[in-house]
N, C-alpha and C positions, 0 to 999 in steps of 0.2 A: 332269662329266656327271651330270646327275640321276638320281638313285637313288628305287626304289618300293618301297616294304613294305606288305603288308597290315596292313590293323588291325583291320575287324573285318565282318563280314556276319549280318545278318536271318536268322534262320528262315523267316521269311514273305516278306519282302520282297525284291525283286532290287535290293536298292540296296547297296552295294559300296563305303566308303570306302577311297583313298587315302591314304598321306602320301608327297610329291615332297619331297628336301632335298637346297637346293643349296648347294653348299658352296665359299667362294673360300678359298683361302690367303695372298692378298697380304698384306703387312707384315705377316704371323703373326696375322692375325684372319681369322676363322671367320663369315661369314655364312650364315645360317642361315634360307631363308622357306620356311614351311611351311605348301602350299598343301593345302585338303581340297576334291581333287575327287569330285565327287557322280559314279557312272556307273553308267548303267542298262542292265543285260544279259542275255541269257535265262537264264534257267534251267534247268537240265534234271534230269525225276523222277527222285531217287535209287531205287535199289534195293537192299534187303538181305533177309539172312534171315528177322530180326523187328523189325518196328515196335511197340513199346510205347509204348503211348497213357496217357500219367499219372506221375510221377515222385514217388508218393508211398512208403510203407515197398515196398510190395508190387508197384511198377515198379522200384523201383531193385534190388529184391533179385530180379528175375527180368533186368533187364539185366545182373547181374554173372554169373548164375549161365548165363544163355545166352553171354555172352562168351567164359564159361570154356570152352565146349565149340568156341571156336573160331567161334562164329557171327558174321556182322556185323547188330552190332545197333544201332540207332537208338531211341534216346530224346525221345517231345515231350512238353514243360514247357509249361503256361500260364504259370506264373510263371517270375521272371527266374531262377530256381534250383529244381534239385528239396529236396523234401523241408521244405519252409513247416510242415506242419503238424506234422511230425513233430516239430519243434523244441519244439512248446505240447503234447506230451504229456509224464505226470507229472509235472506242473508244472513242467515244464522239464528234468525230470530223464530221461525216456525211460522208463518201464515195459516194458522188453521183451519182458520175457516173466512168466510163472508158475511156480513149483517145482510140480512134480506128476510124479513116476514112472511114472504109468496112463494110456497116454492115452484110455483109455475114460470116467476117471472126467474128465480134462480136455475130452471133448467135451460130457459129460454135460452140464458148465453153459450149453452153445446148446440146451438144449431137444432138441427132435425132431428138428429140422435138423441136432445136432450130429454124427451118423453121418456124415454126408456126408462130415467133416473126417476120419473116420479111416483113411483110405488113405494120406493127403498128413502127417500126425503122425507114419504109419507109418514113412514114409520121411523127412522133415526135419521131426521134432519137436523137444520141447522143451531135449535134450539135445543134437541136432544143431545147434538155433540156439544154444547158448550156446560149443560147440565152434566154430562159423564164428567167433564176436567173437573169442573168444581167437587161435583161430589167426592172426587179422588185427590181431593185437596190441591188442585193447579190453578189458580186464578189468571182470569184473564182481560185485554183490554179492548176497547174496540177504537180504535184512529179515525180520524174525520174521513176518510174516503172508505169506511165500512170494512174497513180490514182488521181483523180480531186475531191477537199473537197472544202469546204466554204473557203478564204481565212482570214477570222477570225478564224476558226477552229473550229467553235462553231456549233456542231450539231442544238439546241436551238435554233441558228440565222434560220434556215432551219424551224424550227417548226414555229417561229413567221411570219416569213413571208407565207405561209399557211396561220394560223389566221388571221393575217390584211387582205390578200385575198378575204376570203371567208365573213369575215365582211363588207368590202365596196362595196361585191359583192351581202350583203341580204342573206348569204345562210343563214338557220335556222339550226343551231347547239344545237340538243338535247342530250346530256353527262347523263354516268350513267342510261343508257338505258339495262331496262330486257325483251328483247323480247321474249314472251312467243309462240308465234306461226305466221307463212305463210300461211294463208289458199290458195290452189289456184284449180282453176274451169275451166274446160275446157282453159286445156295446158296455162293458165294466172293468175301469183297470184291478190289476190284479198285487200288482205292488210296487213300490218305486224300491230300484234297485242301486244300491250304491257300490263303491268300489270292492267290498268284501260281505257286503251283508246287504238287509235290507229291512223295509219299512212296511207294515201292511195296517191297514186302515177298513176301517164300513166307507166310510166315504175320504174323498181328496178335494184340495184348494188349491189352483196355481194362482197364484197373483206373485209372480217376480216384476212386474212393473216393465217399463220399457224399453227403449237403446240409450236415452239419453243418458249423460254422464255415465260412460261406460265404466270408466275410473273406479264407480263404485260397486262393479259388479252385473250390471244392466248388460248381458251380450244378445237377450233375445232369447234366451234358451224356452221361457215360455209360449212363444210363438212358433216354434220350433214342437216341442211337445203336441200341442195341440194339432197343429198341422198332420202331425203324423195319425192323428186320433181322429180324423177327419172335419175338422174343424177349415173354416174359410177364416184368412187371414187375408185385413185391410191393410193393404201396403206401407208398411210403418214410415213414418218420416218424421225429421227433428220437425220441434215446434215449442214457439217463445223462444226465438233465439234469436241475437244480434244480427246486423246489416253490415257484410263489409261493402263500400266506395270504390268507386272509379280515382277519385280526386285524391290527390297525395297529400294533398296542403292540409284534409282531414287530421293528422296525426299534430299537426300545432295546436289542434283544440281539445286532445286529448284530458279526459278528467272533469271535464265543464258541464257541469250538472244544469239542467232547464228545467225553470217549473214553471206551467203553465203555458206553453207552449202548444202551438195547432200544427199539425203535422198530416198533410198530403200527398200520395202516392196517385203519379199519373201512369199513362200506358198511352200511348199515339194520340198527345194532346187531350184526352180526356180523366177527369177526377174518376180514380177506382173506389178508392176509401179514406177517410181521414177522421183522426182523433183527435181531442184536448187532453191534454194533460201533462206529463212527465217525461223524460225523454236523457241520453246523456249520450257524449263524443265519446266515441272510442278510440283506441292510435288504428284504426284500419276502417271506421264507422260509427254503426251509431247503436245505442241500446237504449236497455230504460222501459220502464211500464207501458207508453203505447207503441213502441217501438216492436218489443215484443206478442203484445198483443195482436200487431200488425201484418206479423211476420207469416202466419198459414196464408194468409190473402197475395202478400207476398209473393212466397212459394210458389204460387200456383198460375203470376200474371208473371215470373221470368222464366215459367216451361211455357209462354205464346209469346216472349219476346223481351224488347228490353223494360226497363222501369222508370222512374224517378221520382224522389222523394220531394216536396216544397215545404221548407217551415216558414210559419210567419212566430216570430220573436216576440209579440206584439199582437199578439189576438183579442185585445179588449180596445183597438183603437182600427178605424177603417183607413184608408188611404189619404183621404182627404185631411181627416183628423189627423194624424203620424203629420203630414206636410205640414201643417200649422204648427206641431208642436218641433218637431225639427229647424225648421223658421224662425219660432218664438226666442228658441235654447241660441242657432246661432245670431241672432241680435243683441241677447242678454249680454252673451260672454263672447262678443267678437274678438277679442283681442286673446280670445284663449286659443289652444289648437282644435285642431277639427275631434285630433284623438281625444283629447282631456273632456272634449263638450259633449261626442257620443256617449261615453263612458257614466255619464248621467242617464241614457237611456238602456242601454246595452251592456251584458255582460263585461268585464273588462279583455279577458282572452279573446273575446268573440269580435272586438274592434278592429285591429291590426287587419284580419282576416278581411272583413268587409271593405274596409278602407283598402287593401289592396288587390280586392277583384273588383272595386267602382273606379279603378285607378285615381285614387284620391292622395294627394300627397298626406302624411299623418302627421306634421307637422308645420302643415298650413294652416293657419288664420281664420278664424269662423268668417270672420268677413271678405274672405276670400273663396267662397264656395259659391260656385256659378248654379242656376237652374239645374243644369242637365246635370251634374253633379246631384246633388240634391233629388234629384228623381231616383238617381240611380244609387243612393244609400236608401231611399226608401220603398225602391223594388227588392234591395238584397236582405230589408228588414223585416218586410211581410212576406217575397218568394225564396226564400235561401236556398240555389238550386242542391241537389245530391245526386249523380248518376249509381244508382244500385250495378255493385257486382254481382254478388250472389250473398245465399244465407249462411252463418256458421253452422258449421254439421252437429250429429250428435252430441260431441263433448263440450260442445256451450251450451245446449237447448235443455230448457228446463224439462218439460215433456216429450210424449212421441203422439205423434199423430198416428191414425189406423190400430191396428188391434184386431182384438177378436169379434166376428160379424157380431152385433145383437143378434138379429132374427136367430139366433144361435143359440141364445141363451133366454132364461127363464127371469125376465125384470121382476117378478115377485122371490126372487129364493137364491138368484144367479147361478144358479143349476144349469148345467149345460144341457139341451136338447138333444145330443148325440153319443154321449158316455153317459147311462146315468148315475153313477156314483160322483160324478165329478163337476167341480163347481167354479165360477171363476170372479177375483172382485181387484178392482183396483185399475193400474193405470195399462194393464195388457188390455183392457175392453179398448173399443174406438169411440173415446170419451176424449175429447181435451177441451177446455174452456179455457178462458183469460187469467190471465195474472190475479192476484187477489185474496186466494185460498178455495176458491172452486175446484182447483183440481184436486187438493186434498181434500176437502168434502167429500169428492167422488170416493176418494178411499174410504174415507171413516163410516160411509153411509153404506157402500156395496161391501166391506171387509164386515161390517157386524151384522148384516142379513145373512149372508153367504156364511158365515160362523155361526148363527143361529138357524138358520133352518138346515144347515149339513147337519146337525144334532136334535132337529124334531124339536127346537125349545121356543114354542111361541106360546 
């Protein structure tokens, strides 16, 4: 008799494959035809407690955390799996969080907006997020500049444990989801509608996160929703994102990693902002941890004009100090070249460069470097100029700046103040902070409130 197994169904679609397998036993062989019938059958709107719209850090980590309280919860993925993008943070490695004890001094880094965060730190901060991995068997490590990754290094170890989560927990995870509309009636939406069916919930989560890396699905559709649902939307813009240059000769330094580096952005002769720290050449500009971090301040001094960046090479030595030790080096090794004797102080790619905007021959003689020479390697040491073009758009920026107003929403619950069934956590709010793991904080911290009070589980 033929036999029927599921194999597998659409989120969106009512189409429904089969496998029929018929099987003879005569003279001890096994025929096997295995037919795939296509059938097309209604559907009918599911219903649960919460619909979470988004499966990125801060859907998945409010699907586990509403789970836990026994709700039925529903998960929709654009992509064919949650959690894409979360895979290309810290370079693969997952940045999860931030070491900081305070979390006054941790909200401090979003600026103005960062009060907002501290109700939801209050309750699942930074010590509660690294106690959830552990308990869930993920260890982790924390690096000298207070940055805490997976101790495998393995972003993906972050995603699977998610998945196994949300699977032992019953969520229903529906991927490759087109949602075509939110109707919602009297101040409550009514259900998310997808191509052929639909989704109906007590309450909804949008957290699709923001424009950046659009690659992985990020087009805004959250900010769009909400808009419609009357919601004020902060005008989104990249953020954390590379610098491209004026200077063409930029792309020779291509790959040239600095550490420790002081890095200055002027505006009509005067200092805007500047960092210590980390920095790297790109073939069009510049990136790197304060580069990035630099980048909204950025933004905002080339919509009043032009910019420029000043690195000093050499920020543990004053001007004076650099001249004596430039001095010292060419006396030692006169008879060396100018290149080979830098090249003790100074990255080695980074030499040619200098040596041929102080017009220094790179093949001359230490004891051939006049004064004014000599000044002029150690103005290009401490001011290395850079004329900013502009910033890389959405598809390099790790974040997006703007989002969803606060005044908008409910910092104790992330309950919106204008649908009440509807709730909002992660990187659509107007939350962006520094490089680090702050901004996924934001997620882990606003996805498990927003998941636990849309189910009443405190």
């Amino acid at each position: 008799m033929p036999r029927m197994s599921f194999l597998r169904g659409d989120a969106d679609a009512r189409t429904i494959f089969l496998m029929v397998t018929i099987s003879s036993w005569s003279d001890c062989e096994i025929i096997v035809i295995k037919i795939m019938i296509k059938l097309q059958v209604p559907m009918q709107t599911e219903k649960y407690d919460l619909a979470i719209i988004g499966g990125g850090p801060a859907g998945m980590m409010a699907a586990v955390r509403a789970s836990e309280c026994a709700a039925r919860v529903v998960l929709l993925e654009k992509n064919h799996v949650p959690g894409v993008k979360l895979l290309m943070t810290g370079k693969e490695r997952c940045n999860i969080t931030h070491f900081e004890t305070d979390i006054r001094s941790f909200a401090a880094v979003f600026g103005k907006n960062g009060k907002f965060l501290l109700s939801a730190l209050s309750r699942f901060g930074m010590k509660e997020t690294i106690d959830f991995f552990h308990k869930h068997n993920l260890n982790t490590k924390i690096e000298q500049d207070g940055r805490i990754f997976p101790e495998s290094d393995r972003a993906k170890d972050v995603q699977a444990l998610f998945l196994r989560l949300m699977k032992e927990n019953n969520v229903t995870l529906l991927t490759g989801c087109r949602i075509k509309d939110i109707p919602c009636r009297q101040s409550a939406i009514e259900e998310i509608i997808l191509d052929t069916n639909g989704v109906k919930a007590e309450k909804y989560l949008i957290c699709t996160g923001g424009l950046s890396y659009p690659q992985t699905g990020s087009t805004g559709d959250g900010y769009s929703w909400a808009k419609q649902m009357g919601h004020t939307i902060i005008r989104p813009g990249p953020a954390l994102t590379p610098v491209a240059v004026k200077e063409k000769w930029v792309r020779e330094l291509e790959g040239l990693s600095l550490n420790n580096v002081r890095i200055s952005i002027y505006q009509n002769n005067k200092k805007q902002d500047e960092r210590l720290g980390e920095a790297l050449f790109t073939g069009i500009g510049m990136s790197g941890p304060i580069i990035l971090d630099m980048s909204k301040s950025i933004g905002k001094l080339l919509a009043a004009g032009q910019a420029e960046l000043f690195i000093d090479f050499i920020p543990d030595m004053d001007f004076h100090a650099l001249d004596e030790r430039i001095l010292r080096d060419l006396q030692k090794y006169n008879n060396r070249s100018i290149k080979n004797i830098l090249s003790e102080l100074l990255p080695n790619k980074l030499v040619p460069v200098i040596l041929e905007l102080a017009k220094i021959d790179p093949g001359g003689k230490g004891s051939s470097i006049t004064k004014d020479e000599r000044k002029r390697l150690r103005l290009l040491s401490k001011q290395f100029p850079l004329t900013i073009k502009n910033l890389s758009g959405f598809d390099k920026a790790i974040i997006t700046t703007g989002g969803i107003a606060l005044k908008e929403i409910d910092p104790k619950t992330m309950r919106s103040r204008i649908i009440n069934n509807l709730y909002f956590a992660g990187e659509i709010l107007d939350l962006d902070g520094p490089t680090g793991g702050y901004n996924l904080q934001v997620c882990w911290s606003t996805g498990y409130i927003a998941g636990e009070s849309a189910v009443s589980c405190i």
